[in-house]
C-alpha positions as CSV (number, residue, x, y, z in Angstrom):
1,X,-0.8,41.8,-23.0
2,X,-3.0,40.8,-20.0
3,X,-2.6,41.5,-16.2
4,X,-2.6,38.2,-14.7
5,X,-4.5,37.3,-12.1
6,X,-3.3,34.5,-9.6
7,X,-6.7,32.9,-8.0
8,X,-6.3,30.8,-4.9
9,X,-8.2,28.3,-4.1
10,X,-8.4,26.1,-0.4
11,X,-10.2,23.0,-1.3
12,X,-12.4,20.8,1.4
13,X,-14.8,18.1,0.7
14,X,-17.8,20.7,0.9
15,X,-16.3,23.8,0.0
16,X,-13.8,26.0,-1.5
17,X,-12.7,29.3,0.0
18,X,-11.8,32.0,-3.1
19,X,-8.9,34.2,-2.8
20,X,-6.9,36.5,-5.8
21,X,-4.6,38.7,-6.2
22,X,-3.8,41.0,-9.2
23,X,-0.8,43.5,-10.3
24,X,1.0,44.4,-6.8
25,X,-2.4,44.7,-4.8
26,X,-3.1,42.9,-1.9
27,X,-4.3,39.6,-1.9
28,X,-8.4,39.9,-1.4
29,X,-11.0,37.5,-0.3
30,X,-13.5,36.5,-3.5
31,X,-16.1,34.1,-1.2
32,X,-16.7,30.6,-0.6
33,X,-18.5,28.5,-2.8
34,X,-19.7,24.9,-2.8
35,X,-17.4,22.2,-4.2
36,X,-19.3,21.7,-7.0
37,X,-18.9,22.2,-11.0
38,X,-21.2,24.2,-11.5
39,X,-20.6,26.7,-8.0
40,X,-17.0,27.1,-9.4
41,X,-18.2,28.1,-13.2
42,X,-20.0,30.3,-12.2
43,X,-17.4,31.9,-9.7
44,X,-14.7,32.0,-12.7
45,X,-17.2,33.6,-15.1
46,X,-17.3,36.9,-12.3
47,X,-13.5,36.0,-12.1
48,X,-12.9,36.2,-15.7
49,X,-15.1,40.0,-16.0
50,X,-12.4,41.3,-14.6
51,X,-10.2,41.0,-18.3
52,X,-7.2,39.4,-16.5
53,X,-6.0,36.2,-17.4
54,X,-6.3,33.8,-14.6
55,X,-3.7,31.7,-13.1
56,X,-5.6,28.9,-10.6
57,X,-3.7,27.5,-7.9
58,X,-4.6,24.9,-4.6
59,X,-2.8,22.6,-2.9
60,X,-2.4,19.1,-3.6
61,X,-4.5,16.7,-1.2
62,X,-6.9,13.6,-0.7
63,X,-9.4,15.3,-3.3
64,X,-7.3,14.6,-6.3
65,X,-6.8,16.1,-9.7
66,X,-11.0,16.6,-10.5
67,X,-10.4,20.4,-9.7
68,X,-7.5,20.8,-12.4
69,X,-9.1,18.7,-14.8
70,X,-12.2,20.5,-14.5
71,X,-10.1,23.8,-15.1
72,X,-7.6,22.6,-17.6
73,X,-10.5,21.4,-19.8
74,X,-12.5,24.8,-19.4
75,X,-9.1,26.4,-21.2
76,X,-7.4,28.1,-17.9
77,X,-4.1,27.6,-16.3
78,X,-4.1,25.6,-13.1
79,X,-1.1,24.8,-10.6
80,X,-1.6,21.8,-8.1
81,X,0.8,23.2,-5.8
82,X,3.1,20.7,-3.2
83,X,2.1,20.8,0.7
84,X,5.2,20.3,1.8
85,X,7.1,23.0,-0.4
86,X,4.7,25.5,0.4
87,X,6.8,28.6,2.1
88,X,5.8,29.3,6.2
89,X,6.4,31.7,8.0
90,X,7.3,30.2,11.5
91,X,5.9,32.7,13.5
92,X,2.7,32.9,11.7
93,X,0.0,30.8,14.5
94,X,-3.2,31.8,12.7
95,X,-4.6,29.4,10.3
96,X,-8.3,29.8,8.3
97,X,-9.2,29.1,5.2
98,X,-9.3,32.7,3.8
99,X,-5.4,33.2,4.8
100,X,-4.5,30.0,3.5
101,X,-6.4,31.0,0.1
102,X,-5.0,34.3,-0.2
103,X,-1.5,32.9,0.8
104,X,-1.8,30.7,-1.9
105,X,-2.7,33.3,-4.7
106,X,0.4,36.0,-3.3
107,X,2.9,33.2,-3.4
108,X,1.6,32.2,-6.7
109,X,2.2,35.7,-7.8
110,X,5.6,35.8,-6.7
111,X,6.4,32.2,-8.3
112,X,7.2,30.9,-4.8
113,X,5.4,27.7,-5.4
114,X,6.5,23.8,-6.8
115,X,3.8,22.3,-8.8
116,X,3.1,18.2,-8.8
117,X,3.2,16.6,-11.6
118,X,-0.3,15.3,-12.4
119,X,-0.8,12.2,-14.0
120,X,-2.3,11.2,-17.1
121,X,-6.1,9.9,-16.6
122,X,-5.3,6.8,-17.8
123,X,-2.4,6.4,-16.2
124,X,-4.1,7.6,-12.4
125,X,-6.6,4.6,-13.0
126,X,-4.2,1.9,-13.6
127,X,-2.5,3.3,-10.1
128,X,-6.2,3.3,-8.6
129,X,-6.6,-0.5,-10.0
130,X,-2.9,-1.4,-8.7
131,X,-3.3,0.2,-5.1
132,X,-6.7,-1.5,-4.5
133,X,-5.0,-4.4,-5.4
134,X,-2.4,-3.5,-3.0
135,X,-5.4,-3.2,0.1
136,X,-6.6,-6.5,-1.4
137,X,-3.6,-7.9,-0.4
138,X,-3.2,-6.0,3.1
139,X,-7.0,-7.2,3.7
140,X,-5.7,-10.9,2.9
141,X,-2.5,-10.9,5.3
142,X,-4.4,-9.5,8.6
143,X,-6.7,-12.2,7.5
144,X,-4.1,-14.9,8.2
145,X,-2.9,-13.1,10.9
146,X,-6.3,-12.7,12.8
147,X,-6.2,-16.6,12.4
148,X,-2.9,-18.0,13.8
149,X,-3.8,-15.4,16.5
150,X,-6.8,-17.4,17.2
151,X,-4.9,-20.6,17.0
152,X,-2.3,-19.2,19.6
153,X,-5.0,-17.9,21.5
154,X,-6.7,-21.1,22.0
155,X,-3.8,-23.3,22.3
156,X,-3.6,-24.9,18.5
157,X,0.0,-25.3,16.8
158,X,0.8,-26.1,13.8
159,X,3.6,-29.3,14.3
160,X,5.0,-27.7,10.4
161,X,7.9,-25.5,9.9
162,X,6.1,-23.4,7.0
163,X,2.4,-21.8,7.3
164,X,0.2,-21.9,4.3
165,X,1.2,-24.6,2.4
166,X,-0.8,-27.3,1.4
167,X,-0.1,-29.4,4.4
168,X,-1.2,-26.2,6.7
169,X,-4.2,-26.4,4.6
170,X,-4.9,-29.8,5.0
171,X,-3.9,-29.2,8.8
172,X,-6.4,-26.2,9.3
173,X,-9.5,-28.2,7.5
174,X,-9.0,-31.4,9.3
175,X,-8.8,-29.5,12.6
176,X,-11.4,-30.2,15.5
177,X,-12.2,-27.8,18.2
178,X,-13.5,-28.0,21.4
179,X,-16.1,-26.4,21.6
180,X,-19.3,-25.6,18.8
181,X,-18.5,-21.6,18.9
182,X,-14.4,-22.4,18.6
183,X,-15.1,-24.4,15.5
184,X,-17.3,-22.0,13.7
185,X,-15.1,-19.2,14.5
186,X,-12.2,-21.0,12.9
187,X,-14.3,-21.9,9.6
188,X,-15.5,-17.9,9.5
189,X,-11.6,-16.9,9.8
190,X,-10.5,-19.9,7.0
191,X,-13.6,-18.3,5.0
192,X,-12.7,-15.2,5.2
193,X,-9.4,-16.0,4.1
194,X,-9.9,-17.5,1.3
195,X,-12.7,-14.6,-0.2
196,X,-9.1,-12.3,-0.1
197,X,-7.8,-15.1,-2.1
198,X,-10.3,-14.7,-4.7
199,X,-10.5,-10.8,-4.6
200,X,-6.2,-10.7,-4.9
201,X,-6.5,-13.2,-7.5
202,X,-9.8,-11.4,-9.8
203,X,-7.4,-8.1,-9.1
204,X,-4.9,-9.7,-10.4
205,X,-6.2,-10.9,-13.6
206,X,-7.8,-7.3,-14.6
207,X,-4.3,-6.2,-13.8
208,X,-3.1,-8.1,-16.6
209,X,-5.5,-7.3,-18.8
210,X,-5.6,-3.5,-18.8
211,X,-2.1,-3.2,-19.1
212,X,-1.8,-5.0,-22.1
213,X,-3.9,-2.1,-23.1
214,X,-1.9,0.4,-21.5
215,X,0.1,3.1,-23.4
216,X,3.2,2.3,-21.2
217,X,3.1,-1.4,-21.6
218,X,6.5,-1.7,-23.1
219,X,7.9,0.5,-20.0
220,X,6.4,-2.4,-17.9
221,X,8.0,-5.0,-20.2
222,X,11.6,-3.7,-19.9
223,X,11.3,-3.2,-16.0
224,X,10.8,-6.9,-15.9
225,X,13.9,-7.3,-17.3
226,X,15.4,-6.1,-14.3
227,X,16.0,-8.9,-11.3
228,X,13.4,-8.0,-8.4
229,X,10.9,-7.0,-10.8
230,X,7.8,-8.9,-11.4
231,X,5.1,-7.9,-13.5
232,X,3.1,-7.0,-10.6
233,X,5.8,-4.4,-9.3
234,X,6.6,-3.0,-12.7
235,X,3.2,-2.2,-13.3
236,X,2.8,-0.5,-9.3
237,X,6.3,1.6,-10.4
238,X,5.2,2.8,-14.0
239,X,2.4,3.8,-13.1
240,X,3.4,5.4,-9.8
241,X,5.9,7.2,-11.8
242,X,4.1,7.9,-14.7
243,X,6.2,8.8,-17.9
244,X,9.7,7.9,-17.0
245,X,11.8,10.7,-19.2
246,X,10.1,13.4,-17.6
247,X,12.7,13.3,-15.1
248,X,15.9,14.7,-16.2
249,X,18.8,12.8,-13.9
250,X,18.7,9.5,-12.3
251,X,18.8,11.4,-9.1
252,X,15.5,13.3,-9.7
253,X,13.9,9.9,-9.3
254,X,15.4,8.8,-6.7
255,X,14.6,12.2,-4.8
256,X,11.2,11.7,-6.0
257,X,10.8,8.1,-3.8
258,X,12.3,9.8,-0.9
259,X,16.0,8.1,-0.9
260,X,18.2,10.3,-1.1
261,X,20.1,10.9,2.2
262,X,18.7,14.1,4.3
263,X,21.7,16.8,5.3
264,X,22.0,19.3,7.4
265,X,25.0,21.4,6.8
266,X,26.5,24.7,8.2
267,X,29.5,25.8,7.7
268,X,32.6,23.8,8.8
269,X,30.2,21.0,9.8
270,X,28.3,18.2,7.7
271,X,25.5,16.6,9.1
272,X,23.9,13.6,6.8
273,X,21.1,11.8,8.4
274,X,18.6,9.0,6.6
275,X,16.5,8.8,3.8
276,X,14.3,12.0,3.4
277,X,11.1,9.6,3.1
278,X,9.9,13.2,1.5
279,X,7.9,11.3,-1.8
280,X,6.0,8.9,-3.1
281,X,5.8,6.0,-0.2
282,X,4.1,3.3,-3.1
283,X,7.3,3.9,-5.0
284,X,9.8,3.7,-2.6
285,X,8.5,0.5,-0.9
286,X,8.0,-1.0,-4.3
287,X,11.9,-0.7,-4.8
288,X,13.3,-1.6,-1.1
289,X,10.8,-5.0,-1.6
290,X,12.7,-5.1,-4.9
291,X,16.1,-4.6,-3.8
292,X,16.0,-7.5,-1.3
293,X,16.7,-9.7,-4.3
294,X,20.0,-8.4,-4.7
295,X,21.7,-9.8,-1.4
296,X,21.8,-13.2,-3.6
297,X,24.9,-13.7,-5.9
298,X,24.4,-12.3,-9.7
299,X,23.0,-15.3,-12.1
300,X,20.3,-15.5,-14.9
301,X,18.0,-17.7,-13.7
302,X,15.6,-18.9,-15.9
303,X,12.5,-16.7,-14.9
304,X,14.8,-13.9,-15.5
305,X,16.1,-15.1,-19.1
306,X,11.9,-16.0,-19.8
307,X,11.6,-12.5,-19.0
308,X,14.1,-11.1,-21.0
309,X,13.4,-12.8,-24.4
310,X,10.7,-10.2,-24.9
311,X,12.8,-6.9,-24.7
312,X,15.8,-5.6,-26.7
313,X,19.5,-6.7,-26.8
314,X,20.4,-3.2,-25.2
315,X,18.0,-3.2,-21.9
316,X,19.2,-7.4,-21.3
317,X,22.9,-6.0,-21.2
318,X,21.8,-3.1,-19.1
319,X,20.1,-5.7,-17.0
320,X,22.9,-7.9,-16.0
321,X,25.0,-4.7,-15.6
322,X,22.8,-3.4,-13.0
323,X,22.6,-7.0,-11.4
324,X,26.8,-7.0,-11.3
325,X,27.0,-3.5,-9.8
326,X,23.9,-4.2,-6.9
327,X,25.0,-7.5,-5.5
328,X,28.5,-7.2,-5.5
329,X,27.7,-3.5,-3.9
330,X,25.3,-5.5,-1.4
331,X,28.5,-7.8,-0.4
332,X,30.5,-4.7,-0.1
333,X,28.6,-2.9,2.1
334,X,27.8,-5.5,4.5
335,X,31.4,-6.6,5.0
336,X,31.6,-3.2,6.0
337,X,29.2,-4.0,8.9
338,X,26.3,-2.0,7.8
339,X,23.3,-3.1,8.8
340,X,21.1,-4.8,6.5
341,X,18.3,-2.7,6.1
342,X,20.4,0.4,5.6
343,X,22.4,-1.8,3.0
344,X,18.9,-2.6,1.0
345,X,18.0,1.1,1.3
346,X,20.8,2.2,-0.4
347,X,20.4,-0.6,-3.3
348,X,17.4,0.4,-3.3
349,X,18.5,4.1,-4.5
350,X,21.0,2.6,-7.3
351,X,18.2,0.8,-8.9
352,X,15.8,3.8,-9.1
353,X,19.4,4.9,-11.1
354,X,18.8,2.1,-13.3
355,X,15.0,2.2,-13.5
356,X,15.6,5.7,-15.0
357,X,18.7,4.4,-17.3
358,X,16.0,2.1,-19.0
359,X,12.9,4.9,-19.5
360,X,16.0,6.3,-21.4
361,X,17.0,3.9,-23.3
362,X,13.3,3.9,-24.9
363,X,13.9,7.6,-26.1
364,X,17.1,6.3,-28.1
């Protein structure tokens, strides 16, 4: 059988900084290369002479999964390895890129590292379309707000009770200003505007289209079974999650959005504190927007029934039992005086429970 040989690899836009370590040597600097394809080939064909097996590792970071695909496809083993799991010591000040590779390939070595999960191709582009669609939507709301600041600014109310609504529409176009540079600031801001409108609502419409296409459409379908959960935020958590049953207790999934409750324990004492917030932020806003809609009583309305004509007996009853259990738990916990963003949180954490409940049921 073959030594194995744990490569280490610290990844920047321009370059990568080599490091390996083999059998129980010390970890030794290989170079740095460019970041290109065909700069790292030609690396691992010197890298492979050696008649090891080798074992790639870097860290996870904004430059995606291109490096592991690349390797992976080329027939090596690769480890996209988690930042924030990564062992420190805390005295250790000095930080370059040949430590950090050679740290990398020793703690590879000694199985000290937690690898991500990376995501299916397909599946990382219907996140890529469903987050743009989320900055679409950002882009849209400072839109509005850069315009009733103007408004305020300038002295203009609207006499209403609710903004953007037809009659705030109707208010904004009839509007006259002062002044010639006033009025064709306000038409550039109700312009702008409504070009976010358009983008949001093309995004949305490619949205629906690709995931009809989408190996995990029927996830998506049972999600909106769920109350909270429109088509738009199923699709954001499937594919933020990727393949539900790959997590093997409701509370892995919950860890994974970062809400489950931090500790810190020592002996007679137990300290809890808030939500770790240590995972995926898209998927943990996705369900605290979700878990809002639980502070209402429990009732099938008919959206909800619409949606739920389209999945199976078994995920409608696991629906409405989910929908008992997280409002009446709502009600309980703010009699209790909790406050109501702590309360949301926490229903918030029981539906990832659920969420996982139905990827299961699919497997049945």
């Amino acid at each position: 059988m073959k030594n194995i040989r744990s490569v280490g690899l610290d990844v920047h836009k321009a370059d990568i900084c080599i490091a390996y370590a083999s059998g129980n040597e010390e970890a030794r600097h290989y170079g740095t290369i460019a970041n290109t394809a065909a700069s790292l080939d030609a690396a691992v064909r010197k890298l492979v002479s050696s008649g090891e097996c080798l074992y790639f590792v870097y860290e996870a970071g904004p430059g995606g999964h291109t490096l592991y695909r690349h390797l992976t496809a080329k027939g090596y083993a690769c480890m996209v390895a988690a930042p924030g799991l990564i062992p420190r010591k805390p005295g250790d000040r000095v930080k370059t890129d040949k430590r950090d590779a050679a740290m990398l390939a020793r703690l590879c070595r000694a199985g000290e590292l937690t690898a991500v999960t990376v995501p299916d191709a397909d599946d990382e582009a219907v996140r890529d379309l469903f987050r743009a669609r989320c900055d679409a939507k950002q882009m849209e709301k400072m839109a509005r707000q850069n315009l009733l600041g103007f408004l305020l600014r300038i002295g203009q109310t609207y006499p209403g009770s609710r903004p953007w609504t037809k009659m705030h529409w109707r208010w904004l176009e009839d509007l006259s200003l002062a002044y010639p540079a006033q009025q064709l600031a306000l038409q550039e801001y109700i312009d702008t505007i409504k070009q976010c409108q358009a983008r949001v609502e093309r995004y949305d419409q490619m949205l629906h289209d690709v995931a009809k296409q989408w190996k995990r459409y029927a996830d998506v379908r049972n999600l909106q079974a769920l109350r909270g959960i429109s088509f738009f935020s199923a699709v954001g958590i499937v594919a933020e999650v990727g393949d539900l049953r790959r997590f093997q207790s409701a509370r892995q999934l919950m860890a994974y959005a970062g809400l489950v409750p931090s500790e810190n324990s020592s002996g007679a004492k137990v300290r809890r504190g808030g939500i770790t917030k240590a995972g995926n932020r898209h998927l943990r806003w996705l369900l605290v927007e979700s878990a809002w809609s639980y502070r209402m009583k429990a009732r099938k309305s008919a959206c909800l029934l619409k949606r739920q004509s389209e999945v199976s007996g078994e995920v409608a009853d696991l629906s409405w039992k989910a929908q008992v259990r997280l409002c009446g738990r709502y009600q309980r916990l703010l009699q209790k005086g909790k406050p109501k963003a702590k309360v949301v949180v926490s229903i918030a954490r029981e539906l990832a429970g659920f969420i996982w409940a139905l990827g299961r049921l699919e497997t049945a």
